[in-house]
N, C-alpha and C positions, 0 to 999 in steps of 0.2 A: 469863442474859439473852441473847440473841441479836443478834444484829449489827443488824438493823432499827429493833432497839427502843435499844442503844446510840446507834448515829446520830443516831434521832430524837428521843432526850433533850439530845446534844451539841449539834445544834442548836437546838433550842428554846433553851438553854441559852446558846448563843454570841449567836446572835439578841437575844437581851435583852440581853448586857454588851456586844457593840455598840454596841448601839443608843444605851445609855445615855452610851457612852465618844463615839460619833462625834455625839451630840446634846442635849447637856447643854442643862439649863435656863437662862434668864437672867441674868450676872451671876455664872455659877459658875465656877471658875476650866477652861481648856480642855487642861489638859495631861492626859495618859491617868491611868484610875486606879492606886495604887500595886498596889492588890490582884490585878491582869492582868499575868503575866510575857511576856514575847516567845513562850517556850516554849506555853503556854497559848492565847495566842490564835491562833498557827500549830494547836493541834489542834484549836479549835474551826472555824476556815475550812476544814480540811480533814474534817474531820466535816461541816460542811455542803454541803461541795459533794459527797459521797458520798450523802448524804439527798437532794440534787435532784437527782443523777443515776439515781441508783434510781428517783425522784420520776415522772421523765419517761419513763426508759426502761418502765416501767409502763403507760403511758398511748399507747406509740407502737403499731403495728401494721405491723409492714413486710409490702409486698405476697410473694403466694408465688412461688416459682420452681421451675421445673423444673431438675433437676440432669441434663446429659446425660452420661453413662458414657464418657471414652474407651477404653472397654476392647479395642472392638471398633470404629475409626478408620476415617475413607476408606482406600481400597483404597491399597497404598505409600506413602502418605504418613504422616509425622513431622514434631512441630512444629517447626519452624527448619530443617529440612533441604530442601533444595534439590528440585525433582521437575521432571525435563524429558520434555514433547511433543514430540513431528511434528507438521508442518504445512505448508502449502504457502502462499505469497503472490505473488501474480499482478502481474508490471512488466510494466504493458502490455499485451504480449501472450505475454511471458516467464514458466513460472512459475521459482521458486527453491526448492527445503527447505530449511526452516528448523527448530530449534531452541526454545524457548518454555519460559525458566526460569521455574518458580513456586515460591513460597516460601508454607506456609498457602493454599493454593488461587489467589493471586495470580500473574497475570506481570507480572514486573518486567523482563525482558531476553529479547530475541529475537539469536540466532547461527543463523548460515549449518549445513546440517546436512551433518556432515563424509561421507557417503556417500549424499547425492544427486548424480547426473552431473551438472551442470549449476552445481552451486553450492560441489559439494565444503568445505563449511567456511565459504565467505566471502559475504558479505553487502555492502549497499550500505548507504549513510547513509538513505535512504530507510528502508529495510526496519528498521531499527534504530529509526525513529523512530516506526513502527506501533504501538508498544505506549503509545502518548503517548493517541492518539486512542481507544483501553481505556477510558481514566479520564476522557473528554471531558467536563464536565457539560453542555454545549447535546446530547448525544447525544438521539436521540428517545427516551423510556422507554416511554412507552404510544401507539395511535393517536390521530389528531386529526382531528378538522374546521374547516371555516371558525369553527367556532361554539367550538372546545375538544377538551378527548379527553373520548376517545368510551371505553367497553367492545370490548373484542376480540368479544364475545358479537354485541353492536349493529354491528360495523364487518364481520365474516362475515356476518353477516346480510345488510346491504346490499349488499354484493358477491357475494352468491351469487343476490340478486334479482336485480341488475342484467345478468348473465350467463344467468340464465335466461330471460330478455325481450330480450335485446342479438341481431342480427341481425349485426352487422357488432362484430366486436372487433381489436384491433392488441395486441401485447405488444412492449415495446421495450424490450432488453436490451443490455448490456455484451456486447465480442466475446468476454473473456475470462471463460468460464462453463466451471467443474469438470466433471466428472463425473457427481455428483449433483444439480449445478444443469442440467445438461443433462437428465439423466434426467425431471427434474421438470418442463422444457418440454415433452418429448415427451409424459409424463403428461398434461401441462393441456390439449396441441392434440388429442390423442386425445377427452380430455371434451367438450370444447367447439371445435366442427369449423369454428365461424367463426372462430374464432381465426387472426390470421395474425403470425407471429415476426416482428420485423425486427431489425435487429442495428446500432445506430449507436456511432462512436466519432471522437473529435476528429481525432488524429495516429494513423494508422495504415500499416501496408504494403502496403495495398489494390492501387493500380497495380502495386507489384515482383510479386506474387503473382498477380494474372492475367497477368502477362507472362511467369510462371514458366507458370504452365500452356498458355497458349499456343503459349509455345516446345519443352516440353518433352511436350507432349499429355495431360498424368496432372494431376490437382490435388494440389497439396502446397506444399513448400517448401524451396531450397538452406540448406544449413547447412554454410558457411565451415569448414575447418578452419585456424585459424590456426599452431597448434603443427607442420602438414608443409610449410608455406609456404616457402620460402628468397628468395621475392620479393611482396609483396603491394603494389598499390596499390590506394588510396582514393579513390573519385570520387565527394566531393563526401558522402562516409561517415563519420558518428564515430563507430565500433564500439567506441570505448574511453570514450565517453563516455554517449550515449544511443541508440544505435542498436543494435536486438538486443541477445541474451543480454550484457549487458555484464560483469557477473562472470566468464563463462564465457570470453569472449573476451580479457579483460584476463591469464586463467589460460593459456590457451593461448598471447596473442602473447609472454606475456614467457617461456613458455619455450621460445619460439622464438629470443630472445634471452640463455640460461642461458650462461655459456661456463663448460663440461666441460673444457677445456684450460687447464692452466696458462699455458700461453706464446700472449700474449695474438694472436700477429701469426700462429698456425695454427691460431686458433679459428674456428668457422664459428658466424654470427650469420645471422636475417634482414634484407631491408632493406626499408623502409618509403618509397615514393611517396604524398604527398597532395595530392590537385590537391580544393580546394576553395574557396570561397566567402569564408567567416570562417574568422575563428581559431579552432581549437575542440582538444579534449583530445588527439584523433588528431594532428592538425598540429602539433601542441607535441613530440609523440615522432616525430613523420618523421624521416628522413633527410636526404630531398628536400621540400621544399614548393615548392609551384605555386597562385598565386592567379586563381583563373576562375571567371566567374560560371554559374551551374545551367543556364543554356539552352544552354550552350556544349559540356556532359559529350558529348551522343549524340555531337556531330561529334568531339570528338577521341577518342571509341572506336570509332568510324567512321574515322577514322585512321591509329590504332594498327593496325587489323587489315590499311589498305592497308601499310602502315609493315613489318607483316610477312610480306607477300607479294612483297614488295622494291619497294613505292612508295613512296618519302619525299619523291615531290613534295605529295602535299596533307596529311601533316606539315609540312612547311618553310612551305608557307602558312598552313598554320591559327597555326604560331607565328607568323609575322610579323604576321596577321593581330591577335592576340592580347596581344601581345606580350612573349610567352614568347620567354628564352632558347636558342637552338635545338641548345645544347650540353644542355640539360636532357632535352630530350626524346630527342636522341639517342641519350645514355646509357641513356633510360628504354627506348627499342628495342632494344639491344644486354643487356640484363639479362633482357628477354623472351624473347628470342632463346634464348640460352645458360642459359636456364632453364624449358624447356619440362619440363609434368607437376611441376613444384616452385612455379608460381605461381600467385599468386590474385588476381583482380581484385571486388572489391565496392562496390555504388552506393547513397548513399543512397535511404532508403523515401520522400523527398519528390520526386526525378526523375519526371519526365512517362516515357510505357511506352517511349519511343522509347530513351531513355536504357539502360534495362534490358535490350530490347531487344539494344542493340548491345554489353551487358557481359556477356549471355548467349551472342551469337557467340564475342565476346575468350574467353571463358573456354574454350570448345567449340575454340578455336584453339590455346589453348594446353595442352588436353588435360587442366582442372583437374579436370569430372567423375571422380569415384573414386579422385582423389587428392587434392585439396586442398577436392574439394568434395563435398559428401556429400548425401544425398536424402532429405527425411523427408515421408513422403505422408500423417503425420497428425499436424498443426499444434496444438499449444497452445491456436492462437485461431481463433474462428469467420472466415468471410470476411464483410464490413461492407459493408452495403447501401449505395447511392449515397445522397446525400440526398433529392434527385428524388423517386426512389421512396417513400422514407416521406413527402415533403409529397403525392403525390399517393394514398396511403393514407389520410394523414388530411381531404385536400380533398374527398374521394370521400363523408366520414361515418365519422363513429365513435360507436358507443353506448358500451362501454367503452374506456378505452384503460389500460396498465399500466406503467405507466417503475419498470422494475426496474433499480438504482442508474447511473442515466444522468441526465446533467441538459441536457437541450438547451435550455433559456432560456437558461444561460451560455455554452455553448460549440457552437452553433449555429452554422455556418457563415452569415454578414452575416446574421446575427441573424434577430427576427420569428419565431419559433416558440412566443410567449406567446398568439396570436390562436390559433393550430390547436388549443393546450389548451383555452383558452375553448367553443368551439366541441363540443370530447366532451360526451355527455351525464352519462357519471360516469368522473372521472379518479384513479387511485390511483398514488399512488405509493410505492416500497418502497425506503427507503436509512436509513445511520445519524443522518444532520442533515438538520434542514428548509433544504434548499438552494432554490434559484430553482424548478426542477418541482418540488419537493416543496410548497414555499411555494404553486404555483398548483394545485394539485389540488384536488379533492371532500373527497380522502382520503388521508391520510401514515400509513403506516404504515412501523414500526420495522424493523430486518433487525439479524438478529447481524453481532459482529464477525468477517469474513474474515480 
């Protein structure tokens, strides 16, 4: 007899002396009967639940599946083993390489990549925290409109309508655009000839960099070296905090400050002047600090340069004026002095040009060009249109306009750039979250993550 037809006799079988034991008739005594051992009715429940599990599993239909082969796996990768990228991520106007550990196709951890120039290994808290906004879920997934998401099919369509009837278009981009996101400007103004770029960004270096070119006739930009420094001050600068390449800078000033000599009293360190404003990361590692406010930088680098001509009369005024210790400053001339071609003078990117200006002479005075300061004539970041100029692009008419991940509803200089969107005929916008422009567009559409 076969296993089927046993079962299904034991159950039948237990089924009745159950039935009979757990629901006797009226009146008859309720204790089990003698003829049912423990042994016995342990094999009929378990005889029965073999007969409905057969029962069922008969009756079910699991759906089909496709089995995929790892035989032949993504390219280096193993499951559970670690796989690391390159990549670049843009502070500001700084880029950094980075690093981008994935585990199963995931990244879980971004590090500094130990043989880019500029980042060598280290990272920011910032940069570290990149991999947070990966896993965003408010992220955009699909396009949208006022109305919903739309099909990418439907959302090119109307944007390639709109571009082919549009007379007047604007594209308004981040200063900080790659390589291949530059490529791909060029492509789009080439297609379509009314297209015109503008480049907006909140806190940038805008005045230090036309002051640089100005002064120095070439378009580019100085690059500090702080590691051949033996005297640097800060007007009004926090290079160790958010000003410029700050990894880069934190690497180089401290080892400016490494002592290679045992014997601490014939070690040679840099030293640190900060004349600034507030407190900030720089002024915490000075030396010397000096509390002045930002309108005041141009004159006492206006100054410092009579100071080292041998006029320390409109030093000794500007301290009194000021009321700067005049022992402070005088040490700060005699350090200049007796460290000419070893020091460096840098101003913060928020200084009005005059300022820069006059920290461009200091420098040229103290002979920092091609020694402490270096020349790079092709910047990271684009240069950043006035505001001016893009409200009076947009006052002029816009059939399309395209805010590629820029958000001027928020951070719009005294605000009111919610009516110039209003106003385009079809507005798209391209970033990860629906922000303020993204929110008032035609059209949101999604961007990978950078």
């Amino acid at each position: 007899m076969s296993q089927e037809s046993v079962s299904g006799v034991h159950s039948s079988e237990a089924m009745r002396r159950l039935k009979a034991a757990a629901l006797p008739s009226h009146g008859e005594n309720l204790q089990p009967p003698d003829e049912i051992s423990r042994r016995d009715a342990m094999r009929y429940l378990i005889g029965a639940s073999t007969a409905l599990g057969l029962g069922l599993a008969g009756c079910e239909r699991k759906p089909r599946r496709q089995i995929v082969s790892r035989a032949s796996g993504p390219e280096y990768q193993k499951p559970g083993e670690a796989l690391y990228y390159s990549s670049t991520w843009m502070d500001g106007s700084y880029p950094y390489g980075v690093m981008v550990k994935t585990v199963d196709g995931r990244p879980i951890k971004v590090e500094g990549n130990p043989d880019h120039p500029v980042s060598r290994g280290a990272t920011t808290a910032a940069v570290q925290a990149t991999v947070l906004s990966l896993y965003d879920p408010d992220r955009l997934r699909t396009p949208c409109d006022q109305d919903g998401e739309v099909s990418w099919e439907a959302a090119d369509r109307r944007v390639v309508e709109a571009l082919t009837d549009a007379s007047r278009v604007v594209l308004l981009t981040r200063a900080s655009l790659g390589p291949s996101e530059r490529a791909l400007v060029s492509e789009f103004l080439s297609i379509c000839p009314n297209a015109k770029h503008l480049v907006h960004e909140t806190a940038h270096d805008g005045p230090r960099r036309s002051t640089w070119n100005k002064v120095f006739g070439v378009a580019g930009e100085v690059r500090p070296r702080f590691d051949r420094a033996r005297l640097i001050l800060s007007l009004d600068c926090d290079f160790l905090g958010d000003d410029g390449p700050v990894v880069e800078n934190i690497r180089t000033f401290a080892a400016g400050r490494a002592l290679e000599n045992q014997d601490h009293r014939r070690a040679v360190m840099n030293r640190l002047y900060a004349v600034e404003s507030a407190l900030t990361v720089t002024g915490s590692s000075a030396d010397h600090r000096v509390r002045l406010r930002p309108s005041a930088m141009a004159a006492l680098a206006n100054a410092l340069i009579k100071a080292l001509d041998g006029d320390l009369d409109p030093l000794h005024a500007f301290a009194q004026e000021h009321s700067i210790r005049k022992g402070v400053l005088k040490g700060l001339v005699e350090d200049l002095t007796s460290h000419r071609s070893e020091t460096l003078v840098v101003a913060g990117a928020h200084l009005p040009q005059a300022a820069h200006a006059a920290v461009a002479l200091l420098n040229q005075k103290l002979d920092a060009p091609g020694n402490t300061l270096d020349w790079n004539p092709v910047p990271a970041s684009m240069p950043v249109d006035d505001p001016s100029e893009i409200e009076s692009a947009f006052a002029e008419g816009v059939d399309v306009a395209i805010f590629w991940d820029v958000n001027p509803v928020y951070d719009w200089p005294g605000g009111g750039f919610r009516p110039l969107i209003e106003q385009v005929g079809l507005s798209v916008g391209i970033g990860q979250d629906c922000n303020g422009a993204l929110g008032r567009c035609s059209l949101a559409l999604p961007s990978t993550h950078g």
